[in-house]
Every structure is written in structure tokens, then in C-alpha cells.
PyMOL commands that place a pseudoatom at each C-alpha (Angstrom):
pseudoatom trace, name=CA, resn=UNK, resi=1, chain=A, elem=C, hetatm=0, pos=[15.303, 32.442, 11.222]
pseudoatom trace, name=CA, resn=UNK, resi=2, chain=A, elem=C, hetatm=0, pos=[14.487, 35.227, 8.741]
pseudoatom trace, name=CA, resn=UNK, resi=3, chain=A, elem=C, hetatm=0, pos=[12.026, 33.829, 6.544]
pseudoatom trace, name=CA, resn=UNK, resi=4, chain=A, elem=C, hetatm=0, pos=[10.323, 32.430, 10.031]
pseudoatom trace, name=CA, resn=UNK, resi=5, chain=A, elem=C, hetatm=0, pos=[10.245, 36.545, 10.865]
pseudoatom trace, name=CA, resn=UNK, resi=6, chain=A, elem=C, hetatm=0, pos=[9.229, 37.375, 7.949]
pseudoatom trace, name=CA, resn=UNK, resi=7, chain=A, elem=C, hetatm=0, pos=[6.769, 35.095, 6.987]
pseudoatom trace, name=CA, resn=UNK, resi=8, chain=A, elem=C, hetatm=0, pos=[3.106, 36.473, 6.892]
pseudoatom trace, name=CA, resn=UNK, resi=9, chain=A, elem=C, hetatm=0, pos=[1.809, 34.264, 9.937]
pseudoatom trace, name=CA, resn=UNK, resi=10, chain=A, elem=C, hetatm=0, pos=[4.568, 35.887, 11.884]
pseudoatom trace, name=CA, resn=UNK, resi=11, chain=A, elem=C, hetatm=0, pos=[3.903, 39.135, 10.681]
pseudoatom trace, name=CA, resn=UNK, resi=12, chain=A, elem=C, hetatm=0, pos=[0.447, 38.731, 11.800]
pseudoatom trace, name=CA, resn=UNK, resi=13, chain=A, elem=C, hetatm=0, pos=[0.721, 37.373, 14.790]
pseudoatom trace, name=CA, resn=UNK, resi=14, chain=A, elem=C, hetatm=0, pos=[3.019, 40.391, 15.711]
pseudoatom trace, name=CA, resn=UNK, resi=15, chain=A, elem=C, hetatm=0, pos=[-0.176, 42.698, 14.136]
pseudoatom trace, name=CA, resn=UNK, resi=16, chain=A, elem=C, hetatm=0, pos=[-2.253, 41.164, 16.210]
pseudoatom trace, name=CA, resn=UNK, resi=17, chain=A, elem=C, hetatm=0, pos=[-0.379, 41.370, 19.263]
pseudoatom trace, name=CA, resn=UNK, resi=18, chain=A, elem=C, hetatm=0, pos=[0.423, 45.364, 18.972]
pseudoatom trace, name=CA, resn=UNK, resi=19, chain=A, elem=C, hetatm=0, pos=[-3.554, 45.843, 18.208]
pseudoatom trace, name=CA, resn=UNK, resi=20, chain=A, elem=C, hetatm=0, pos=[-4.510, 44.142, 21.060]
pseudoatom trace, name=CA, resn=UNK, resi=21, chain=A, elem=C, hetatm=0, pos=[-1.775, 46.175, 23.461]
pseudoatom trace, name=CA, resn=UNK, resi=22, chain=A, elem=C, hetatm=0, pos=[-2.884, 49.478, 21.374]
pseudoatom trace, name=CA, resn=UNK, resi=23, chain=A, elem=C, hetatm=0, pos=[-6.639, 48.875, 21.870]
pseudoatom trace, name=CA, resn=UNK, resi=24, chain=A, elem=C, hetatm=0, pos=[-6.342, 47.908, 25.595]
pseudoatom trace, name=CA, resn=UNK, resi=25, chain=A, elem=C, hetatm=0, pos=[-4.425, 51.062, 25.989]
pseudoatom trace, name=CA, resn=UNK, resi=26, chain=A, elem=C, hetatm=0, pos=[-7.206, 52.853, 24.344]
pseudoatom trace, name=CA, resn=UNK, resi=27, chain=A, elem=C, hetatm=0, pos=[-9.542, 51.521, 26.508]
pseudoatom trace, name=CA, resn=UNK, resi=28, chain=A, elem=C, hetatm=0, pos=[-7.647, 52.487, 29.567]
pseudoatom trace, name=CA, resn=UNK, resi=29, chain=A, elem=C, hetatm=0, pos=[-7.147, 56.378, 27.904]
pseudoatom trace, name=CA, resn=UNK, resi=30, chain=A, elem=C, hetatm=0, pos=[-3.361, 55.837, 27.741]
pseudoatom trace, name=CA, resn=UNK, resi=31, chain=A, elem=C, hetatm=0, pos=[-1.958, 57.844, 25.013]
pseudoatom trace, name=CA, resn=UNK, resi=32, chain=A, elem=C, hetatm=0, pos=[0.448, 54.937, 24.425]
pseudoatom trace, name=CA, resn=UNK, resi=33, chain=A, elem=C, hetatm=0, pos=[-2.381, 54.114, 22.189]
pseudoatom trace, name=CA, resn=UNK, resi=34, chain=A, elem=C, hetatm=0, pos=[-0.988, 55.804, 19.591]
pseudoatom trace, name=CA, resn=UNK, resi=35, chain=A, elem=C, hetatm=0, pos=[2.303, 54.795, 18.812]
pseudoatom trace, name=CA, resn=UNK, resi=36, chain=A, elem=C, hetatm=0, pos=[1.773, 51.269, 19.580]
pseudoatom trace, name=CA, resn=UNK, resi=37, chain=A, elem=C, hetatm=0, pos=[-0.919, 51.591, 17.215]
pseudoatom trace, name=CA, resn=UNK, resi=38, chain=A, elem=C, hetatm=0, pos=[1.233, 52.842, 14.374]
pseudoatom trace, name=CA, resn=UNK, resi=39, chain=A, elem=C, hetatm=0, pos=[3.526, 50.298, 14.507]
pseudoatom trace, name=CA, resn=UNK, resi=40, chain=A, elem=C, hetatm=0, pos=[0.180, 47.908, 14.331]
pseudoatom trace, name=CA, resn=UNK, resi=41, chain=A, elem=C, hetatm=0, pos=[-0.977, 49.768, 11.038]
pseudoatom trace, name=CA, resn=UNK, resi=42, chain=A, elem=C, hetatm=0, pos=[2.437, 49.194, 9.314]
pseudoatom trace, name=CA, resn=UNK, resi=43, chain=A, elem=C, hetatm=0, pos=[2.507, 45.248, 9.750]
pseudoatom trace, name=CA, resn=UNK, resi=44, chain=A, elem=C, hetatm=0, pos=[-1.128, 44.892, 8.795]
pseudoatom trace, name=CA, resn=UNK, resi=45, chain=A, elem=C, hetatm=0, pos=[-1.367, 46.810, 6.353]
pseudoatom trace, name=CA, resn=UNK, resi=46, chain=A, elem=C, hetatm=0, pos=[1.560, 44.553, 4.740]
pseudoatom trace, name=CA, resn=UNK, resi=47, chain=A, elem=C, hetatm=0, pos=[-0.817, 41.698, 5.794]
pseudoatom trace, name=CA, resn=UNK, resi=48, chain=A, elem=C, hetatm=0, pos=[-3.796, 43.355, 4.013]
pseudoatom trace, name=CA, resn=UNK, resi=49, chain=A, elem=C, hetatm=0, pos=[-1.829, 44.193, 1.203]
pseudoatom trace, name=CA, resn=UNK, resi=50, chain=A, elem=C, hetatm=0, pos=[-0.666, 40.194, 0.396]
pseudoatom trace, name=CA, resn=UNK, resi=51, chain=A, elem=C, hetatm=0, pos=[-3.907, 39.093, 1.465]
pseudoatom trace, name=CA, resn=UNK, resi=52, chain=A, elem=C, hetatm=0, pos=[-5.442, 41.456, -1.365]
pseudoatom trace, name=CA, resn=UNK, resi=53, chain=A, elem=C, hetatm=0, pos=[-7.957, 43.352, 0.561]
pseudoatom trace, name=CA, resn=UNK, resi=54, chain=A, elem=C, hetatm=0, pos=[-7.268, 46.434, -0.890]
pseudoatom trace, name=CA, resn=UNK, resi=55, chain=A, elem=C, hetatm=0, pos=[-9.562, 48.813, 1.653]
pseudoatom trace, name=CA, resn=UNK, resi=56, chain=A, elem=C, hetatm=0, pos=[-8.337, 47.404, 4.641]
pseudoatom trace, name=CA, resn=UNK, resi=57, chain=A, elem=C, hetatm=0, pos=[-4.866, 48.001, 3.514]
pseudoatom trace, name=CA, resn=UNK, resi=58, chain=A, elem=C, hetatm=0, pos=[-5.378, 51.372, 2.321]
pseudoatom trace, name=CA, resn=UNK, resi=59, chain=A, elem=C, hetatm=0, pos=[-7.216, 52.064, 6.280]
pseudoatom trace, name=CA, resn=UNK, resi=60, chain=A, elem=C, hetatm=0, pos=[-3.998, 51.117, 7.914]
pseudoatom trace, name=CA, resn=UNK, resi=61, chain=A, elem=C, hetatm=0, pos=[-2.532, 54.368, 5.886]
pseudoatom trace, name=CA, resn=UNK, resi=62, chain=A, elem=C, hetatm=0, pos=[-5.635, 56.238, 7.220]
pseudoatom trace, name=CA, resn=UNK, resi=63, chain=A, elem=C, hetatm=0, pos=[-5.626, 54.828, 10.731]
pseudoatom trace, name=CA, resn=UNK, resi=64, chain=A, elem=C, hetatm=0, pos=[-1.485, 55.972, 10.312]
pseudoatom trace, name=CA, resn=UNK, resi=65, chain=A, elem=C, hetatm=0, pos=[-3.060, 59.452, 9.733]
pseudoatom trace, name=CA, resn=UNK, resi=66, chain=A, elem=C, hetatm=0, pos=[-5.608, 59.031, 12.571]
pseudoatom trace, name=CA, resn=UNK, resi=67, chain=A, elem=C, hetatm=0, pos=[-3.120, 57.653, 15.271]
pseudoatom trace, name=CA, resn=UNK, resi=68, chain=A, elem=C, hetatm=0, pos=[-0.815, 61.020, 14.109]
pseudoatom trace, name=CA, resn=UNK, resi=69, chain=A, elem=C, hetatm=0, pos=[-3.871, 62.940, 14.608]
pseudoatom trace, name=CA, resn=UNK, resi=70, chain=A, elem=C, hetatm=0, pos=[-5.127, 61.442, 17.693]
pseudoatom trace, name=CA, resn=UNK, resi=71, chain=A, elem=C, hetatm=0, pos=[-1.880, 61.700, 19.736]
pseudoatom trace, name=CA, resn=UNK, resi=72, chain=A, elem=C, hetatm=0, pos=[-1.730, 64.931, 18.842]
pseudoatom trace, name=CA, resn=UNK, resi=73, chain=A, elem=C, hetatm=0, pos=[-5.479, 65.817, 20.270]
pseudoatom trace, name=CA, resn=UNK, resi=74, chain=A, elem=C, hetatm=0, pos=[-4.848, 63.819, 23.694]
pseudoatom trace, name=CA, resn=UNK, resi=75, chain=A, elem=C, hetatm=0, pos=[-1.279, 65.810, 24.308]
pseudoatom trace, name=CA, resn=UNK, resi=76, chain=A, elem=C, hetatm=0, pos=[-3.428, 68.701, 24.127]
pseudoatom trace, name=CA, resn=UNK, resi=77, chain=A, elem=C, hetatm=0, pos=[-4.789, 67.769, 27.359]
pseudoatom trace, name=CA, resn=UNK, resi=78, chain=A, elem=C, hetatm=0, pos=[-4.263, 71.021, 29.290]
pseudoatom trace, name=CA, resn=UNK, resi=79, chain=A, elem=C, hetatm=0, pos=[-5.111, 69.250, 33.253]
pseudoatom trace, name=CA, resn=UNK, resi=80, chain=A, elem=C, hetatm=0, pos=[-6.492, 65.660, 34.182]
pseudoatom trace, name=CA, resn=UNK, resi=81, chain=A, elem=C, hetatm=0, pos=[-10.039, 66.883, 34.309]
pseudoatom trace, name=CA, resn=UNK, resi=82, chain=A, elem=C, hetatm=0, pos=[-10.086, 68.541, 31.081]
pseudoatom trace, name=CA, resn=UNK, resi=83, chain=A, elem=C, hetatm=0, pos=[-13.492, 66.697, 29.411]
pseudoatom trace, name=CA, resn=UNK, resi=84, chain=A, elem=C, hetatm=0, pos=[-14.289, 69.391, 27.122]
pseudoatom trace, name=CA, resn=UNK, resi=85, chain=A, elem=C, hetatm=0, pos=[-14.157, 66.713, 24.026]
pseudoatom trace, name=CA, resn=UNK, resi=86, chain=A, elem=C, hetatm=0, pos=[-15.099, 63.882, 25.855]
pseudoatom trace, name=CA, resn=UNK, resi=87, chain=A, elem=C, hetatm=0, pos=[-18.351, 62.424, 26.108]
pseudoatom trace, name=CA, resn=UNK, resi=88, chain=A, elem=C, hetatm=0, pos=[-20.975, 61.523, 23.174]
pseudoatom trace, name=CA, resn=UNK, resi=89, chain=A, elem=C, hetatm=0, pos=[-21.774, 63.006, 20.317]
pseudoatom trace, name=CA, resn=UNK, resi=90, chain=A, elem=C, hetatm=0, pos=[-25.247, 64.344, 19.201]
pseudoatom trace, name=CA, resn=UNK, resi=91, chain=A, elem=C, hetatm=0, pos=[-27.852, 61.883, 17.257]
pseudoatom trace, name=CA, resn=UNK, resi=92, chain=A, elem=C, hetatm=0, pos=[-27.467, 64.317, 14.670]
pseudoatom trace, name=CA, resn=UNK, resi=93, chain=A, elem=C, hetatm=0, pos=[-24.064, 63.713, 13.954]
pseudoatom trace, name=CA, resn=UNK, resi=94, chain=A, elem=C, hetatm=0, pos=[-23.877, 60.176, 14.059]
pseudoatom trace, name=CA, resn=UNK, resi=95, chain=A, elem=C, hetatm=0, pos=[-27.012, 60.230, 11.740]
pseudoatom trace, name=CA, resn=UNK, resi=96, chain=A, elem=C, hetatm=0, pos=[-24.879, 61.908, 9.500]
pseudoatom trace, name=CA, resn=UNK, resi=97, chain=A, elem=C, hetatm=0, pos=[-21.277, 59.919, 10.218]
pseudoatom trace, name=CA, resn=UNK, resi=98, chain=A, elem=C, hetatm=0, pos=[-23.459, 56.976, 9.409]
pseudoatom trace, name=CA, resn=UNK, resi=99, chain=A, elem=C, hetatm=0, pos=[-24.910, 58.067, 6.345]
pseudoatom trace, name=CA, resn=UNK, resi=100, chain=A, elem=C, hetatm=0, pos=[-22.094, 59.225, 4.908]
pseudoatom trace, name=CA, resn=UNK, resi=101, chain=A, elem=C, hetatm=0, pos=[-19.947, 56.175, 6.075]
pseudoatom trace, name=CA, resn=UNK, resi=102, chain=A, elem=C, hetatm=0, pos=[-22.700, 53.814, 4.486]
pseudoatom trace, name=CA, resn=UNK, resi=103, chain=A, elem=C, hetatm=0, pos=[-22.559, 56.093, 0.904]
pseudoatom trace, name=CA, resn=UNK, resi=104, chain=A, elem=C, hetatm=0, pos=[-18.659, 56.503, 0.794]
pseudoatom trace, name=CA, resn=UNK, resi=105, chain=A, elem=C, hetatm=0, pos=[-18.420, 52.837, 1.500]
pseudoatom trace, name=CA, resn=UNK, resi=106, chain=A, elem=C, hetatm=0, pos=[-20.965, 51.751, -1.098]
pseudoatom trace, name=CA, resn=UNK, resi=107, chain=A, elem=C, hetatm=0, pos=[-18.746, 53.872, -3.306]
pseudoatom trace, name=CA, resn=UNK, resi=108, chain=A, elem=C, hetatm=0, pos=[-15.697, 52.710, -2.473]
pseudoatom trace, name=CA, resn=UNK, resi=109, chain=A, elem=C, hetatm=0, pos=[-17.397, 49.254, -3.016]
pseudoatom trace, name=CA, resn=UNK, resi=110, chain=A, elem=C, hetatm=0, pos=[-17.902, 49.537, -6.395]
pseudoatom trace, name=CA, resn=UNK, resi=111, chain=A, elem=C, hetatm=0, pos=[-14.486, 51.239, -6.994]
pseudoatom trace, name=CA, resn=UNK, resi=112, chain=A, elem=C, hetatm=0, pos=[-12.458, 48.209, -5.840]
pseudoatom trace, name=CA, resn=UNK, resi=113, chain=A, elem=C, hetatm=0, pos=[-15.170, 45.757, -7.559]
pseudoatom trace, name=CA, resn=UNK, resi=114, chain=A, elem=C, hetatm=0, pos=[-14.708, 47.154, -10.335]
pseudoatom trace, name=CA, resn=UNK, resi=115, chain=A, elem=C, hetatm=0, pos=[-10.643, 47.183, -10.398]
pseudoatom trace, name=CA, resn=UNK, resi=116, chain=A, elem=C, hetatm=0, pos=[-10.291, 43.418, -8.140]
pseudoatom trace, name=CA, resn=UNK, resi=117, chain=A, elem=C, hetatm=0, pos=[-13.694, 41.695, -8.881]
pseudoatom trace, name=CA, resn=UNK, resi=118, chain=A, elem=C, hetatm=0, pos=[-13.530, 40.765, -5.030]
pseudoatom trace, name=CA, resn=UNK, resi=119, chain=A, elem=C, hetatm=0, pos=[-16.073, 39.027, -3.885]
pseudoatom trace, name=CA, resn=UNK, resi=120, chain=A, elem=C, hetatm=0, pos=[-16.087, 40.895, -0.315]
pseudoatom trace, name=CA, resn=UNK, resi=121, chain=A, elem=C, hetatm=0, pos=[-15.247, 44.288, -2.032]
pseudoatom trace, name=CA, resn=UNK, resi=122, chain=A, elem=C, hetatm=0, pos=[-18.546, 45.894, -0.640]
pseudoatom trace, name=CA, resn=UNK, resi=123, chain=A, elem=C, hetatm=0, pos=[-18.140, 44.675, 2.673]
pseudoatom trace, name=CA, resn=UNK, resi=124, chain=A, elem=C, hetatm=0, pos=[-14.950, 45.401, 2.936]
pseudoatom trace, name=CA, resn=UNK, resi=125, chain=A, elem=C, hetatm=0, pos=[-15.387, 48.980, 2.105]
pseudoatom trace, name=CA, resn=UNK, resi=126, chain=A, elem=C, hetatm=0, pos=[-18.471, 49.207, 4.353]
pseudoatom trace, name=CA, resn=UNK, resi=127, chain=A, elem=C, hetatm=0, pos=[-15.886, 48.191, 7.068]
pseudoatom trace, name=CA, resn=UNK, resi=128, chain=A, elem=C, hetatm=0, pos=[-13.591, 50.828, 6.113]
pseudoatom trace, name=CA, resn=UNK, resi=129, chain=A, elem=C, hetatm=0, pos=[-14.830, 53.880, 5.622]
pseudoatom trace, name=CA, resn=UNK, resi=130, chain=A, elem=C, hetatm=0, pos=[-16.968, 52.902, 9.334]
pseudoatom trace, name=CA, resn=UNK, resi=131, chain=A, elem=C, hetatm=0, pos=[-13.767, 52.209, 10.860]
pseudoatom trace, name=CA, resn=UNK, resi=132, chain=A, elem=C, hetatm=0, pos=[-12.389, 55.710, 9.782]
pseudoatom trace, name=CA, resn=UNK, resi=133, chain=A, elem=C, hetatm=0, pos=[-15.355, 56.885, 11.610]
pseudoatom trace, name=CA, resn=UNK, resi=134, chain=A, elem=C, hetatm=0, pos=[-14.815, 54.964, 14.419]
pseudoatom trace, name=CA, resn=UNK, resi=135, chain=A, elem=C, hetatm=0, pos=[-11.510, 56.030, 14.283]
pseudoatom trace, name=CA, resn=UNK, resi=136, chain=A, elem=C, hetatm=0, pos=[-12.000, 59.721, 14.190]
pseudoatom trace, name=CA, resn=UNK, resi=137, chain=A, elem=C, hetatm=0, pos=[-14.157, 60.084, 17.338]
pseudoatom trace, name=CA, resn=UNK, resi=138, chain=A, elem=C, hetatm=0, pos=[-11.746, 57.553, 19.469]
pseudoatom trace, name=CA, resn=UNK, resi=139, chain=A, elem=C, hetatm=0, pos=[-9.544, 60.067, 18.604]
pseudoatom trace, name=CA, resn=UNK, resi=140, chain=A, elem=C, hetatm=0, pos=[-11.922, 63.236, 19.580]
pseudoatom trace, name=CA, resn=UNK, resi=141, chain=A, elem=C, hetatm=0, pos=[-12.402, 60.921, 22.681]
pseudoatom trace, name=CA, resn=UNK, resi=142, chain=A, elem=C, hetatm=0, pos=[-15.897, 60.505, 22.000]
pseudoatom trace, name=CA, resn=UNK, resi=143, chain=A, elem=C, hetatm=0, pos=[-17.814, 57.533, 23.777]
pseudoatom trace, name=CA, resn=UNK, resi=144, chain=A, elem=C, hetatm=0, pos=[-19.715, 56.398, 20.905]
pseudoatom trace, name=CA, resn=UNK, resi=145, chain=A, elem=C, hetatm=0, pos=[-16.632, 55.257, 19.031]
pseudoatom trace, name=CA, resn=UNK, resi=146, chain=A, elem=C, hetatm=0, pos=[-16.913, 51.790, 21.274]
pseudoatom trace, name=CA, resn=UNK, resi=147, chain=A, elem=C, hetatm=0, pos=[-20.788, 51.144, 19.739]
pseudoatom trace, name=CA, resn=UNK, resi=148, chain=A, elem=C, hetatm=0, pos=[-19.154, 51.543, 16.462]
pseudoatom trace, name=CA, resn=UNK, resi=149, chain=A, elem=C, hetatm=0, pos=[-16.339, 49.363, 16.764]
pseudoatom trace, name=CA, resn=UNK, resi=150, chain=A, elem=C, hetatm=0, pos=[-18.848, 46.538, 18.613]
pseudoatom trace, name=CA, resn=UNK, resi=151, chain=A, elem=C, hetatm=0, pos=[-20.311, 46.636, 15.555]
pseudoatom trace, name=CA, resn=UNK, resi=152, chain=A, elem=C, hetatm=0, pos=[-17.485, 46.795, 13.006]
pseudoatom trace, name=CA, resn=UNK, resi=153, chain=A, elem=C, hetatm=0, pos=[-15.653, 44.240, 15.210]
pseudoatom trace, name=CA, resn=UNK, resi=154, chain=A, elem=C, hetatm=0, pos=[-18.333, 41.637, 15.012]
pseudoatom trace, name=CA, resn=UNK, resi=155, chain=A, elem=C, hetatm=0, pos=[-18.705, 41.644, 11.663]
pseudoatom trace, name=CA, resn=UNK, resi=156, chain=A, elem=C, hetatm=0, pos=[-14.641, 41.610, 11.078]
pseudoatom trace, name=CA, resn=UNK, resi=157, chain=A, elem=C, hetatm=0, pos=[-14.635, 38.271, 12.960]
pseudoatom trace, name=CA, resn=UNK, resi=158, chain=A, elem=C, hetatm=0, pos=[-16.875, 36.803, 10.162]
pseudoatom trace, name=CA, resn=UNK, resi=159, chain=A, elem=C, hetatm=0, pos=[-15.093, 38.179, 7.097]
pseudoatom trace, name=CA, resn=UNK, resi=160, chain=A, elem=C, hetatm=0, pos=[-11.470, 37.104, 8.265]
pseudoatom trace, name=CA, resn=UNK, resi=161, chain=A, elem=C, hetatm=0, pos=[-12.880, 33.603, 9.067]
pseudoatom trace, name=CA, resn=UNK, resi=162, chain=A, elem=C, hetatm=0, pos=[-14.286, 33.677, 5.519]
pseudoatom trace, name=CA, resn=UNK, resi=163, chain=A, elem=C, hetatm=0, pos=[-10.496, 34.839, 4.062]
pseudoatom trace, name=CA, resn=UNK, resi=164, chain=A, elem=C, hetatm=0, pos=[-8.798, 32.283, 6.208]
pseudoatom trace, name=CA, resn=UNK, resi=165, chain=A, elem=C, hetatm=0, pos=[-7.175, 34.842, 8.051]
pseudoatom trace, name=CA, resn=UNK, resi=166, chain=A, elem=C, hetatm=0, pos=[-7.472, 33.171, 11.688]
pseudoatom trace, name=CA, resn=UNK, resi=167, chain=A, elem=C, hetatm=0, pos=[-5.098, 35.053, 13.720]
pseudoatom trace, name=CA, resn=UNK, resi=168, chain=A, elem=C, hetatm=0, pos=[-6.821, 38.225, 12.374]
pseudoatom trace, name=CA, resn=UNK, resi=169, chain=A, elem=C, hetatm=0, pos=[-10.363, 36.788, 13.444]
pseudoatom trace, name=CA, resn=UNK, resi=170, chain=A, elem=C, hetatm=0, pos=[-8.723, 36.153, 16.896]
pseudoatom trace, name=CA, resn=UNK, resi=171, chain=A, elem=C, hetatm=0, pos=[-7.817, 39.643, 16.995]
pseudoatom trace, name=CA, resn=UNK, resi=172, chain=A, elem=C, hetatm=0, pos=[-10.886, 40.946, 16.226]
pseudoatom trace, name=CA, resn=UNK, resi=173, chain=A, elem=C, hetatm=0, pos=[-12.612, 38.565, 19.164]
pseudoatom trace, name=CA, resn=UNK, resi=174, chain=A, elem=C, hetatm=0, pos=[-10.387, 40.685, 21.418]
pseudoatom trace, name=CA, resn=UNK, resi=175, chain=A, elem=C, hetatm=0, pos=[-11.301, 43.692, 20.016]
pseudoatom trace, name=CA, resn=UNK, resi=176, chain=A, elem=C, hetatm=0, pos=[-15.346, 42.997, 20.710]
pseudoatom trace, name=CA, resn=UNK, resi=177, chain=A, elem=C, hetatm=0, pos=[-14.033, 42.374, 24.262]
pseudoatom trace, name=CA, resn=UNK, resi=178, chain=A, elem=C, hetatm=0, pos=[-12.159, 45.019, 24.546]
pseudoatom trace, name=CA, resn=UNK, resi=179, chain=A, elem=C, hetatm=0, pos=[-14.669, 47.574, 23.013]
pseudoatom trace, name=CA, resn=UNK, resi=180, chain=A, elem=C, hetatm=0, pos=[-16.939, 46.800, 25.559]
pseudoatom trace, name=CA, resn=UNK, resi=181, chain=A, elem=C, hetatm=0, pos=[-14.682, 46.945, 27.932]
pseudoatom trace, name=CA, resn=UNK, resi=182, chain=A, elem=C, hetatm=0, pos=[-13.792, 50.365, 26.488]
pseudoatom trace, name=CA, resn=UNK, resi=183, chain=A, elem=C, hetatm=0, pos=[-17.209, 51.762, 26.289]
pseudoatom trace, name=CA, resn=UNK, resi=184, chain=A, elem=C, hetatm=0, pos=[-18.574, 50.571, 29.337]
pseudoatom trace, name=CA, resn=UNK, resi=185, chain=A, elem=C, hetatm=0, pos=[-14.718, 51.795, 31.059]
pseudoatom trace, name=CA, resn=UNK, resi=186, chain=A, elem=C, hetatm=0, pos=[-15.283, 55.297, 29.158]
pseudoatom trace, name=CA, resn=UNK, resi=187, chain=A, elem=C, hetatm=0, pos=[-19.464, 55.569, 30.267]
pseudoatom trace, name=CA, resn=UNK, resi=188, chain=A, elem=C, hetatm=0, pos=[-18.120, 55.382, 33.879]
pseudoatom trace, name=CA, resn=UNK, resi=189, chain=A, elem=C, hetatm=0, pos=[-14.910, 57.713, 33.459]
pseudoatom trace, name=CA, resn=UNK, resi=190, chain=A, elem=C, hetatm=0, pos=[-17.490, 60.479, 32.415]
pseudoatom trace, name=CA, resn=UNK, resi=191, chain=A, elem=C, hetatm=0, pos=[-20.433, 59.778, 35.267]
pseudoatom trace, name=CA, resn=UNK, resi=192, chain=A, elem=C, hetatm=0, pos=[-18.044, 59.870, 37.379]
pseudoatom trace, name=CA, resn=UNK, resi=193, chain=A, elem=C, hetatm=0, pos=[-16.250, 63.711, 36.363]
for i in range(1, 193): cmd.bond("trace and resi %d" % i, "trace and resi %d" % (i + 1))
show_as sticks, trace
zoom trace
């Protein structure tokens, strides 16, 4: 019975289970989010870690950071109609989030090329450093965060499916869902304040 719990299908099964509750809580704005989605970023980033994908498994120490840092912004919410972070965020700054995402990832690219001679270790990286961003204005409760993780979500299917990682593909198919869910859930919570 132990090795079943701790084998690494079970582990990610269980990772994909607590994304799925901590991104549907997202979606919904329940700050249950956040510690749901720590527990999430410890199992996968054991996953990540075996399944030598060294980015991803470093992001589940930032996304550790981020869920910290994000249940700390939304118990800062002084009264239910407090939107003074939410909405979108300027072209301007997602011009630069992007740009800077797209340069620290090609970065971080090479780095782990260099050191694991991964044939993913671009993409991967790519996918990090955008999920960080992603990350960082869910947190800020900023609605653009969904078009970013349509994006990054999409692609994820792909590269798990290419690593043999099925139940992490799965995951990610709920995830798209969910995203839109989430974006088109957080367009109408702000038309509607």
C-alpha cells in the first residue's frame, strides 16, 4: 500500500487533482486557492523533479512563493466591493511582462540546455518564466492572467503528451477549460461592480 502511495502515477494523480480544485477555486475568487494550491506545488514539483524538467520544478518553488504572496494580497480585502486591483492591466505592461517573460525564458533556456542537454529546455523555460507572469497578476487579481494561462495551458497539453506525462496533459485540458471559464467568470464579476 505504500509504494502504491508513493509511486509517481499516484503522486500525480493527487497533483492533478489539487490543481484542478485550486484552479476552479481561482476561478470562482475563493481564496482557498491558495493553500490548496501549495499543497499542489509540493507534489508536482516532486513529479517535475523525477521527470527531469528542471524549470517546471523549480516554478512549483516560485508558484510556492506566489500562492504565499497571493493569499496574502486577497486577505487584504478590506469590504466585498473592494476592486481597486482588479480588472486589466495596461497594454503597456503586458508589452513589457511579455517581453521580458520571452527574454528571461530564452535565457533560462539556454541555462538548463546547457547543464541537461534537454531537448524541450527552451520550451520549457518559455513556459516558466510566462507562468510566473501569469501567476503574478492572478495574484494582483488582474483579468488578463486567464489570456495568459489559455495560452500557456494549450501549449502544456502538447509538451506533457510529448514527455509521456498523461495525467499531467489531462490536467492541463482542465486548466484551458477552466481558464476560460475563469476569464470569461472574472470579465463579468467586473461589468457587473
Amino acid at each position: 500500500m505504500i509504494e502504491f502511495l508513493l509511486s509517481l502515477n499516484t503522486i500525480s494523480f493527487f497533483a492533478a487533482i489539487l490543481g484542478v480544485m485550486a484552479v476552479l477555486l481561482s476561478a470562482r475568487q475563493n481564496i482557498l486557492c491558495w493553500p490548496i494550491g501549495i499543497l499542489n506545488t509540493i507534489l508536482a514539483g516532486y513529479v517535475y523533479f523525477v521527470q527531469q524538467l528542471p524549470s517546471e520544478a523549480i516554478l512549483q518553488i516560485v508558484y510556492l512563493v506566489m500562492a504565499v504572496y497571493g493569499w496574502i494580497v486577497w486577505s487584504k480585502k478590506t469590504n466585498q466591493n473592494d476592486t481597486n486591483n482588479f480588472g486589466w492591466t495596461s497594454a503597456k505592461f503586458n508589452c513589457i511582462l511579455i517581453a521580458l517573460s520571452a527574454l528571461s525564458g530564452i535565457a533560462l533556456g539556454y541555462s538548463f540546455f546547457q547543464v541537461t542537454h534537454s531537448d524541450i529546455a527552451y520550451l520549457d523555460a518559455i513556459l516558466t518564466t510566462f507562468s510566473v507572469a501569469a501567476n503574478y497578476l492572478s495574484a494582483r487579481k488582474k483579468i488578463d492572467n486567464w489570456i495568459y494561462w489559455l495560452v500557456i495551458n494549450a501549449i502544456s497539453i502538447g509538451l506533457y503528451e510529448y514527455k509521456a506525462m498523461h495525467w499531467f496533459a489531462l490536467l492541463f485540458v482542465f486548466y484551458f477549460l477552466i481558464a476560460l471559464r475563469g476569464l470569461f467568470g472574472w470579465r463579468s464579476s467586473i461589468q457587473n461592480h
